[in-house]
C-alpha positions in Angstrom: -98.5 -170.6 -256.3 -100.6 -168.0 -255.6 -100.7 -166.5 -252.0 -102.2 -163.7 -249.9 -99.6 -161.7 -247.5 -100.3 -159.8 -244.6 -98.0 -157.2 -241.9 -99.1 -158.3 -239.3 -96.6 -156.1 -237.8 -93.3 -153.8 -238.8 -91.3 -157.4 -238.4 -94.0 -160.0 -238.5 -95.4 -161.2 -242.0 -98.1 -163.9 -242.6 -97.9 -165.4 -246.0 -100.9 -167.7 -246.8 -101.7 -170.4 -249.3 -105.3 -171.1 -250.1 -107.1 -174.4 -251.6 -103.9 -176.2 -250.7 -104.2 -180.3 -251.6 -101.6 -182.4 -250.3 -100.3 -183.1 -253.5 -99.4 -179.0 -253.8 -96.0 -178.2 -252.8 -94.7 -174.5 -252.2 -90.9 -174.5 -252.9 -88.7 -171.8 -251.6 -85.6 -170.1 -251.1 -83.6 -169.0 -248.1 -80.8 -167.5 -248.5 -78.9 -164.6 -247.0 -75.3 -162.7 -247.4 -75.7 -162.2 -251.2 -73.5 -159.4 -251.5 -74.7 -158.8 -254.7 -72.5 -155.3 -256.0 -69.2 -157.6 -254.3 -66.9 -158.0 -256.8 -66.2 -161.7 -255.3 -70.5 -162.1 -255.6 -71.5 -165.2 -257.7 -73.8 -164.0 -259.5 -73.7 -167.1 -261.8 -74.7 -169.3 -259.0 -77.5 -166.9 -257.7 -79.4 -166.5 -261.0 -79.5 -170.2 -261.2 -81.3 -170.5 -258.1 -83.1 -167.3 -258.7 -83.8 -169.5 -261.9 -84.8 -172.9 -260.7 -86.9 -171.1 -258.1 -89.0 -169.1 -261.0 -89.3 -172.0 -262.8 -91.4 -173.9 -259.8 -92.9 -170.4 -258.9 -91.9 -170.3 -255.5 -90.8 -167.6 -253.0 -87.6 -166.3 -252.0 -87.0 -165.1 -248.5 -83.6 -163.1 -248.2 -82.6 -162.5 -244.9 -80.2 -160.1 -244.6 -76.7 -158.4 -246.8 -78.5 -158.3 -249.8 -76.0 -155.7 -250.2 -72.6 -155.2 -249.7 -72.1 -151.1 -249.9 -68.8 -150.7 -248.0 -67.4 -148.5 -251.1 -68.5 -145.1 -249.7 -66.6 -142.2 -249.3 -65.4 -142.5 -245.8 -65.9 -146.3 -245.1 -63.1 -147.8 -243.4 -63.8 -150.9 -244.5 -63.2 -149.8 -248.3 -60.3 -151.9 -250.3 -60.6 -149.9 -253.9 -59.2 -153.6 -255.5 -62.7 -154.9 -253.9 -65.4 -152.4 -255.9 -66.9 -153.3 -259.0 -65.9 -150.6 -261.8 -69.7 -151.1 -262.5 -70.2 -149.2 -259.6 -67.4 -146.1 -260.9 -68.4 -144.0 -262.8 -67.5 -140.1 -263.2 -70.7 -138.1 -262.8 -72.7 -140.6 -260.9 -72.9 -141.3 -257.2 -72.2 -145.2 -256.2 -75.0 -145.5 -254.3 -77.4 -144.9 -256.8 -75.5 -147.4 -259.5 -75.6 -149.8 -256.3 -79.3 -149.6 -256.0 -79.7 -149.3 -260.5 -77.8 -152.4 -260.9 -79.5 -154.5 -258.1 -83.1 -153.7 -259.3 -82.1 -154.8 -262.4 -80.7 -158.1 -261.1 -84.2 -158.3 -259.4 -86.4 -157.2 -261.8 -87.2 -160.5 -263.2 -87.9 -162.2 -260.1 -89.8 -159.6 -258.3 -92.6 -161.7 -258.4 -91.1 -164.4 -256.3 -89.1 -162.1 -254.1 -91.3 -162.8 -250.8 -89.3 -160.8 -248.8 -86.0 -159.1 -248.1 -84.5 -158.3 -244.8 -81.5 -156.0 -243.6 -78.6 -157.1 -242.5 -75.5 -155.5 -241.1 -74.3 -154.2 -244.0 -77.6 -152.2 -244.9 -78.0 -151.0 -241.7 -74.3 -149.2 -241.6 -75.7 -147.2 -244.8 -78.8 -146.6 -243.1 -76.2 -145.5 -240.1 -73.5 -143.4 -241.8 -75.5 -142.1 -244.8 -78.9 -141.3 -243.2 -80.0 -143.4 -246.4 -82.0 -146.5 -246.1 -80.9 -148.1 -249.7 -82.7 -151.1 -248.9 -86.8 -149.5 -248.6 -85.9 -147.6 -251.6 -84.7 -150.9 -253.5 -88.1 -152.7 -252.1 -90.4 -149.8 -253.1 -89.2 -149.8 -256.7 -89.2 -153.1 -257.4 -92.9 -153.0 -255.7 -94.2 -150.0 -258.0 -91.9 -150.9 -261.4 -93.5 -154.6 -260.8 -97.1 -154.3 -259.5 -95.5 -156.8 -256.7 -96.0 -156.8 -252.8 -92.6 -158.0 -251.2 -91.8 -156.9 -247.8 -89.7 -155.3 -246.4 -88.3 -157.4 -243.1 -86.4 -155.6 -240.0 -83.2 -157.2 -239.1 -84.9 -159.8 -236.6 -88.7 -161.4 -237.0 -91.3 -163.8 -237.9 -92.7 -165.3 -241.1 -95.8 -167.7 -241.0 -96.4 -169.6 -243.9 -100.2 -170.2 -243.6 -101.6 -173.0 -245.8 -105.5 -173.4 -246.2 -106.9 -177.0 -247.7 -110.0 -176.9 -249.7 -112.0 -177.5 -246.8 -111.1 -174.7 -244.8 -108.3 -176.3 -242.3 -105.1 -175.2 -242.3 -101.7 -175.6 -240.7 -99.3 -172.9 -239.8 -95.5 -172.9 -240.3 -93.6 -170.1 -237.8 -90.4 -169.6 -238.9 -88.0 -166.6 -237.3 -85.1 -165.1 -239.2 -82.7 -163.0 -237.4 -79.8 -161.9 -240.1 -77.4 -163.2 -237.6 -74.3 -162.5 -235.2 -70.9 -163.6 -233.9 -67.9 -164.1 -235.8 -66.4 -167.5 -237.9 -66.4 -170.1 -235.0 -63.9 -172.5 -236.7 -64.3 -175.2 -234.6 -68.2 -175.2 -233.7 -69.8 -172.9 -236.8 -72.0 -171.6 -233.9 -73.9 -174.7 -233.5 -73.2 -174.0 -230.2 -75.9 -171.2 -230.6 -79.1 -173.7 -231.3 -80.3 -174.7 -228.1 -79.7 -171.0 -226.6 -82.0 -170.2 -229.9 -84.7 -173.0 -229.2 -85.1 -171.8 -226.0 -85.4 -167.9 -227.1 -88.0 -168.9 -229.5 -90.1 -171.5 -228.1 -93.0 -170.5 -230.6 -90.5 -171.1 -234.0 -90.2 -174.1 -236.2 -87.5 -173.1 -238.2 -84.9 -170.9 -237.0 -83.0 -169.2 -239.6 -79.6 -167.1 -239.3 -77.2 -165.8 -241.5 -74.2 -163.2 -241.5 -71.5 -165.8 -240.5 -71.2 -167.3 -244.1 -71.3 -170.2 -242.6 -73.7 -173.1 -243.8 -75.7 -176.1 -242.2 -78.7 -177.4 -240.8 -79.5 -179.1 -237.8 -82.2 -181.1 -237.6 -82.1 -182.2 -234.1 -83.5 -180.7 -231.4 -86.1 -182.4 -230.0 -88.7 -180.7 -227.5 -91.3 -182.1 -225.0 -94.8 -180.4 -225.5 -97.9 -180.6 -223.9 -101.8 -179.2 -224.6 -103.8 -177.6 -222.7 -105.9 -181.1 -222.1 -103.2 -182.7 -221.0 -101.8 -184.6 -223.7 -97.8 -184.9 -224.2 -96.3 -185.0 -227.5 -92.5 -183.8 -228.6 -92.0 -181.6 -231.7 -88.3 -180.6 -233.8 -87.4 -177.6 -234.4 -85.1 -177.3 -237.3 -82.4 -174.6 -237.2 -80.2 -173.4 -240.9 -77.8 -171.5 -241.0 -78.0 -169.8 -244.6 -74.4 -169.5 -246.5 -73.2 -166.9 -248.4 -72.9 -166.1 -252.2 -69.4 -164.3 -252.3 -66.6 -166.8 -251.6 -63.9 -164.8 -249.3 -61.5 -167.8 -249.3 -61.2 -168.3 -253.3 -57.9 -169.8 -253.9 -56.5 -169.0 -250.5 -53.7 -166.5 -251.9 -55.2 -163.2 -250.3 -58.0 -160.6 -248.7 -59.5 -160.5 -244.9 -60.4 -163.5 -244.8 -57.3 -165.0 -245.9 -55.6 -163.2 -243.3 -57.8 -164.0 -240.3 -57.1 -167.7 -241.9 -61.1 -167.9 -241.6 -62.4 -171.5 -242.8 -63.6 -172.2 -246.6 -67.3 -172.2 -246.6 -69.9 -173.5 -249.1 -71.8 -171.4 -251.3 -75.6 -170.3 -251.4 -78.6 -170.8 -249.5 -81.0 -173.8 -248.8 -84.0 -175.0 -250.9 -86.8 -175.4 -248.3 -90.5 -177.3 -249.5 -93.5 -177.2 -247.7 -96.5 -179.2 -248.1 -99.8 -179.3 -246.8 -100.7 -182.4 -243.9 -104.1 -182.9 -242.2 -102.4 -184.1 -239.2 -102.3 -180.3 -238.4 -98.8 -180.2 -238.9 -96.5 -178.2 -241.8 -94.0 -181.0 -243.6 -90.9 -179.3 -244.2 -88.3 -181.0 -246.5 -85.1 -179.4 -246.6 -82.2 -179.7 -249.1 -78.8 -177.8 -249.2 -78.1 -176.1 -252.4 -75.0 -177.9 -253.4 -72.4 -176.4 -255.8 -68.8 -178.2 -256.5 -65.9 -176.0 -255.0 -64.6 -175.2 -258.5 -67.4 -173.1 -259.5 -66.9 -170.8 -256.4 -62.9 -169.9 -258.0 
Protein backbone atom coordinates (compact mmCIF):
# COMPACT_ATOMS: atom_id res chain seq x y z
CA UNK A 1 0.00 0.00 0.00
CA UNK A 2 1.10 3.20 -0.90
CA UNK A 3 2.27 5.66 1.90
CA UNK A 4 3.74 9.11 2.40
CA UNK A 5 6.71 9.24 5.20
CA UNK A 6 7.93 12.07 6.98
CA UNK A 7 11.25 12.86 9.78
CA UNK A 8 9.65 14.40 11.78
CA UNK A 9 12.81 14.28 13.68
CA UNK A 10 16.54 12.53 13.62
CA UNK A 11 14.49 9.50 15.64
CA UNK A 12 10.90 10.20 15.04
CA UNK A 13 9.24 9.04 11.64
CA UNK A 14 5.57 9.42 10.60
CA UNK A 15 4.45 6.92 8.10
CA UNK A 16 1.00 7.70 6.65
CA UNK A 17 -1.69 5.81 4.70
CA UNK A 18 -4.20 7.73 2.70
CA UNK A 19 -7.84 6.83 1.42
CA UNK A 20 -7.72 3.99 3.91
CA UNK A 21 -11.30 1.88 4.00
CA UNK A 22 -11.80 -0.45 6.62
CA UNK A 23 -11.58 -3.30 4.57
CA UNK A 24 -7.64 -2.12 3.75
CA UNK A 25 -5.17 -3.77 5.84
CA UNK A 26 -1.35 -2.71 6.04
CA UNK A 27 0.68 -5.83 7.02
CA UNK A 28 4.03 -5.57 8.45
CA UNK A 29 7.14 -6.80 9.75
CA UNK A 30 9.02 -6.34 13.01
CA UNK A 31 11.79 -7.90 13.45
CA UNK A 32 15.17 -7.19 14.89
CA UNK A 33 18.75 -9.22 15.58
CA UNK A 34 19.10 -10.41 11.98
CA UNK A 35 22.63 -10.88 12.00
CA UNK A 36 22.63 -11.21 8.54
CA UNK A 37 26.71 -11.76 7.49
CA UNK A 38 26.45 -14.55 10.87
CA UNK A 39 27.45 -17.61 9.69
CA UNK A 40 24.61 -19.15 12.13
CA UNK A 41 22.05 -16.32 10.28
CA UNK A 42 18.94 -17.99 8.70
CA UNK A 43 18.72 -16.61 5.84
CA UNK A 44 16.28 -19.28 4.64
CA UNK A 45 13.80 -18.28 7.20
CA UNK A 46 14.26 -14.45 6.57
CA UNK A 47 13.73 -14.38 2.79
CA UNK A 48 10.53 -16.14 3.48
CA UNK A 49 9.20 -13.53 5.49
CA UNK A 50 11.01 -10.91 3.41
CA UNK A 51 8.83 -12.97 0.86
CA UNK A 52 5.42 -13.28 2.30
CA UNK A 53 5.79 -9.62 3.34
CA UNK A 54 6.46 -8.51 -0.56
CA UNK A 55 3.83 -10.54 -1.62
CA UNK A 56 1.06 -8.45 0.63
CA UNK A 57 3.23 -5.30 -0.08
CA UNK A 58 3.74 -4.39 3.30
CA UNK A 59 6.52 -2.69 5.40
CA UNK A 60 9.31 -3.96 7.34
CA UNK A 61 10.55 -2.19 10.29
CA UNK A 62 14.01 -3.56 11.56
CA UNK A 63 15.02 -2.44 14.71
CA UNK A 64 18.28 -2.98 15.44
CA UNK A 65 21.65 -5.73 14.57
CA UNK A 66 20.85 -5.88 11.13
CA UNK A 67 24.42 -6.65 11.18
CA UNK A 68 26.63 -8.69 12.96
CA UNK A 69 30.29 -7.18 12.01
CA UNK A 70 32.39 -8.54 14.99
CA UNK A 71 35.07 -10.02 12.35
CA UNK A 72 37.32 -6.84 12.35
CA UNK A 73 40.78 -6.71 12.85
CA UNK A 74 41.03 -6.06 16.48
CA UNK A 75 37.56 -7.17 17.77
CA UNK A 76 37.73 -9.15 20.71
CA UNK A 77 34.80 -10.69 20.19
CA UNK A 78 36.12 -12.39 16.89
CA UNK A 79 35.93 -16.46 16.82
CA UNK A 80 37.55 -16.97 13.04
CA UNK A 81 35.18 -20.61 13.08
CA UNK A 82 32.21 -17.79 13.33
CA UNK A 83 32.98 -15.60 9.89
CA UNK A 84 31.47 -16.43 6.75
CA UNK A 85 34.34 -17.18 3.98
CA UNK A 86 31.95 -14.91 1.89
CA UNK A 87 33.23 -12.27 3.88
CA UNK A 88 37.41 -13.45 3.20
CA UNK A 89 38.69 -12.69 0.57
CA UNK A 90 42.43 -11.64 -0.31
CA UNK A 91 42.45 -8.19 -1.74
CA UNK A 92 39.23 -6.94 -0.25
CA UNK A 93 38.46 -5.34 3.01
CA UNK A 94 35.51 -7.31 5.12
CA UNK A 95 33.70 -4.46 5.67
CA UNK A 96 32.96 -3.58 2.35
CA UNK A 97 31.90 -7.43 1.32
CA UNK A 98 29.79 -6.99 4.62
CA UNK A 99 27.99 -4.06 3.34
CA UNK A 100 28.13 -5.79 -0.85
CA UNK A 101 26.53 -8.82 0.34
CA UNK A 102 23.81 -7.22 2.55
CA UNK A 103 22.57 -4.79 -0.21
CA UNK A 104 22.27 -7.50 -2.24
CA UNK A 105 20.16 -9.46 0.22
CA UNK A 106 18.07 -6.19 0.38
CA UNK A 107 17.93 -5.13 -2.98
CA UNK A 108 14.70 -6.79 -3.72
CA UNK A 109 12.85 -5.58 -0.90
CA UNK A 110 13.96 -2.13 -0.77
CA UNK A 111 10.77 -1.09 -1.47
CA UNK A 112 9.20 -2.51 1.66
CA UNK A 113 12.17 -1.85 3.80
CA UNK A 114 10.29 1.06 6.01
CA UNK A 115 12.99 1.44 8.06
CA UNK A 116 16.22 0.15 9.73
CA UNK A 117 17.53 1.00 13.02
CA UNK A 118 21.00 0.44 14.81
CA UNK A 119 21.61 -1.73 17.29
CA UNK A 120 24.54 -2.58 19.40
CA UNK A 121 26.38 -4.21 17.00
CA UNK A 122 26.33 -1.30 14.40
CA UNK A 123 27.05 1.14 16.80
CA UNK A 124 30.63 -0.71 18.03
CA UNK A 125 31.60 -0.30 14.12
CA UNK A 126 30.46 3.17 14.24
CA UNK A 127 32.66 3.16 17.67
CA UNK A 128 35.91 1.37 16.77
CA UNK A 129 36.07 2.10 13.04
CA UNK A 130 34.87 5.71 12.87
CA UNK A 131 32.55 4.00 10.09
CA UNK A 132 28.96 4.13 10.19
CA UNK A 133 28.23 0.83 7.84
CA UNK A 134 24.71 1.13 8.59
CA UNK A 135 23.90 5.09 6.68
CA UNK A 136 26.09 3.91 4.00
CA UNK A 137 23.96 0.49 3.58
CA UNK A 138 20.55 2.85 3.80
CA UNK A 139 21.90 5.45 1.36
CA UNK A 140 22.57 2.86 -1.34
CA UNK A 141 19.83 1.02 -1.19
CA UNK A 142 17.85 4.55 -1.28
CA UNK A 143 19.79 5.79 -4.53
CA UNK A 144 20.38 2.08 -6.35
CA UNK A 145 16.34 1.81 -5.66
CA UNK A 146 14.66 5.21 -6.04
CA UNK A 147 13.27 4.21 -2.32
CA UNK A 148 12.94 6.40 0.87
CA UNK A 149 13.68 4.11 3.93
CA UNK A 150 14.91 5.64 7.07
CA UNK A 151 17.40 5.57 8.81
CA UNK A 152 16.28 5.04 12.78
CA UNK A 153 18.64 5.94 15.82
CA UNK A 154 19.03 3.26 18.31
CA UNK A 155 15.83 4.42 20.45
CA UNK A 156 12.51 6.35 18.89
CA UNK A 157 9.04 6.65 17.52
CA UNK A 158 7.20 5.50 14.54
CA UNK A 159 3.49 6.72 13.86
CA UNK A 160 1.67 4.85 11.55
CA UNK A 161 -0.88 7.48 10.34
CA UNK A 162 -3.99 6.15 8.43
CA UNK A 163 -6.32 8.71 6.55
CA UNK A 164 -10.09 7.27 5.53
CA UNK A 165 -11.57 8.67 2.42
CA UNK A 166 -13.24 11.19 4.28
CA UNK A 167 -10.43 12.92 5.76
CA UNK A 168 -10.40 11.25 9.51
CA UNK A 169 -7.77 9.38 10.55
CA UNK A 170 -6.37 7.39 13.54
CA UNK A 171 -2.83 7.34 14.71
CA UNK A 172 -0.77 4.31 15.78
CA UNK A 173 2.54 5.42 18.13
CA UNK A 174 4.65 2.77 18.38
CA UNK A 175 8.48 3.16 20.13
CA UNK A 176 11.27 0.86 19.33
CA UNK A 177 14.32 0.91 21.45
CA UNK A 178 16.84 -2.03 20.00
CA UNK A 179 16.90 -3.21 23.46
CA UNK A 180 19.14 -4.01 26.70
CA UNK A 181 19.91 -6.44 29.48
CA UNK A 182 21.15 -9.77 29.16
CA UNK A 183 19.16 -13.54 28.71
CA UNK A 184 16.86 -13.40 31.90
CA UNK A 185 16.19 -17.22 31.98
CA UNK A 186 13.61 -17.19 34.30
CA UNK A 187 11.50 -13.85 33.50
CA UNK A 188 12.71 -13.03 29.58
CA UNK A 189 12.63 -9.46 30.89
CA UNK A 190 8.97 -9.35 31.19
CA UNK A 191 9.81 -7.89 34.24
CA UNK A 192 10.80 -4.77 32.12
CA UNK A 193 6.97 -3.99 30.71
CA UNK A 194 5.35 -2.00 33.30
CA UNK A 195 8.81 -0.06 33.98
CA UNK A 196 8.41 0.51 29.92
CA UNK A 197 4.56 1.56 30.01
CA UNK A 198 5.23 3.91 32.41
CA UNK A 199 8.41 5.44 30.49
CA UNK A 200 6.26 5.77 27.55
CA UNK A 201 2.93 6.78 28.48
CA UNK A 202 2.29 8.21 24.82
CA UNK A 203 3.21 4.45 22.96
CA UNK A 204 0.86 1.77 21.88
CA UNK A 205 3.21 -0.77 21.06
CA UNK A 206 6.39 -1.02 22.67
CA UNK A 207 8.96 -2.88 20.75
CA UNK A 208 12.53 -4.25 21.95
CA UNK A 209 14.97 -6.37 20.70
CA UNK A 210 18.71 -7.41 21.33
CA UNK A 211 17.97 -10.17 23.95
CA UNK A 212 16.90 -12.79 21.25
CA UNK A 213 14.40 -13.44 23.19
CA UNK A 214 10.69 -13.58 21.83
CA UNK A 215 7.00 -12.78 23.10
CA UNK A 216 4.31 -10.48 23.40
CA UNK A 217 2.37 -9.33 26.05
CA UNK A 218 -0.78 -8.15 25.65
CA UNK A 219 -1.76 -7.10 28.97
CA UNK A 220 -1.28 -4.04 30.39
CA UNK A 221 -4.12 -2.30 30.97
CA UNK A 222 -4.18 1.60 31.68
CA UNK A 223 -6.82 4.07 33.17
CA UNK A 224 -7.19 7.21 30.89
CA UNK A 225 -9.04 10.19 31.07
CA UNK A 226 -9.90 13.40 28.46
CA UNK A 227 -9.64 16.59 28.90
CA UNK A 228 -13.71 16.77 29.35
CA UNK A 229 -13.68 14.45 31.87
CA UNK A 230 -14.52 11.25 30.55
CA UNK A 231 -12.61 7.93 31.74
CA UNK A 232 -11.78 5.22 29.58
CA UNK A 233 -8.72 2.40 29.84
CA UNK A 234 -6.49 1.64 26.84
CA UNK A 235 -3.72 -1.65 26.26
CA UNK A 236 -0.68 -1.15 25.48
CA UNK A 237 0.93 -4.03 23.79
CA UNK A 238 4.67 -4.72 24.40
CA UNK A 239 6.87 -7.52 21.74
CA UNK A 240 9.76 -8.48 22.26
CA UNK A 241 11.25 -9.24 18.56
CA UNK A 242 13.42 -12.60 18.35
CA UNK A 243 16.34 -13.13 16.57
CA UNK A 244 17.21 -14.86 13.12
CA UNK A 245 20.61 -16.63 14.07
CA UNK A 246 20.01 -19.55 16.51
CA UNK A 247 23.06 -19.54 19.16
CA UNK A 248 21.80 -22.68 20.81
CA UNK A 249 21.65 -25.03 17.59
CA UNK A 250 22.07 -28.49 18.77
CA UNK A 251 23.47 -27.57 22.15
CA UNK A 252 27.03 -29.06 21.52
CA UNK A 253 29.06 -25.66 21.51
CA UNK A 254 29.74 -21.56 21.14
CA UNK A 255 28.87 -18.62 23.89
CA UNK A 256 25.87 -19.32 24.25
CA UNK A 257 26.26 -22.86 24.91
CA UNK A 258 28.63 -22.08 27.50
CA UNK A 259 26.72 -19.32 29.36
CA UNK A 260 24.00 -22.34 29.16
CA UNK A 261 21.67 -19.44 27.86
CA UNK A 262 17.97 -20.68 27.02
CA UNK A 263 16.86 -22.02 23.34
CA UNK A 264 14.87 -19.27 21.79
CA UNK A 265 12.51 -19.15 18.83
CA UNK A 266 13.33 -17.70 15.64
CA UNK A 267 12.29 -14.44 13.74
CA UNK A 268 10.20 -11.56 14.25
CA UNK A 269 6.29 -10.89 14.51
CA UNK A 270 3.79 -10.28 11.74
CA UNK A 271 1.86 -7.13 12.97
CA UNK A 272 -1.67 -5.85 10.79
CA UNK A 273 -3.18 -2.70 11.10
CA UNK A 274 -6.43 -1.63 9.97
CA UNK A 275 -8.35 1.35 9.76
CA UNK A 276 -11.49 1.93 12.70
CA UNK A 277 -13.76 4.99 12.90
CA UNK A 278 -13.96 4.63 16.46
CA UNK A 279 -10.75 6.71 16.33
CA UNK A 280 -8.75 3.92 17.33
CA UNK A 281 -5.80 1.79 15.25
CA UNK A 282 -6.78 -2.21 15.35
CA UNK A 283 -3.68 -3.95 15.75
CA UNK A 284 -3.65 -7.86 15.18
CA UNK A 285 -0.56 -9.47 16.13
CA UNK A 286 0.73 -12.93 15.16
CA UNK A 287 4.11 -14.59 16.06
CA UNK A 288 6.01 -15.81 13.14
CA UNK A 289 6.20 -19.52 13.92
CA UNK A 290 8.90 -21.77 12.56
CA UNK A 291 9.25 -25.65 13.85
CA UNK A 292 12.64 -26.04 15.83
CA UNK A 293 14.08 -28.30 13.11
CA UNK A 294 14.42 -25.68 10.63
CA UNK A 295 16.53 -23.53 13.05
CA UNK A 296 19.46 -26.84 13.09
Amino acid sequence: MKHFVEELSENVHLFEFQNVRSTDVVPTLFCSDIHLDSIGCKRDILKKHFDEIKEADGLIFIFGDLLDVMGSYGDRRLQREDIDPIFIQHGRTYLDLVAEFTIDFLKPYAKNIALISYGNHEKTINKFHNHDILRSIVWTLNLENDVNIQLGAYSGWVFLRMKSPGGTSTVCNIHYHHGFGGSAKRSKGMLDVQIEAMKYPDAHILVRGHTHQKWYDPSTARMRVTRNGKIYKDKIKYIQSGSYVDGIGTGKAGWPVEKNFNPTDIGGWFVDFKYKKSNDTQVIITQVIETPVETF
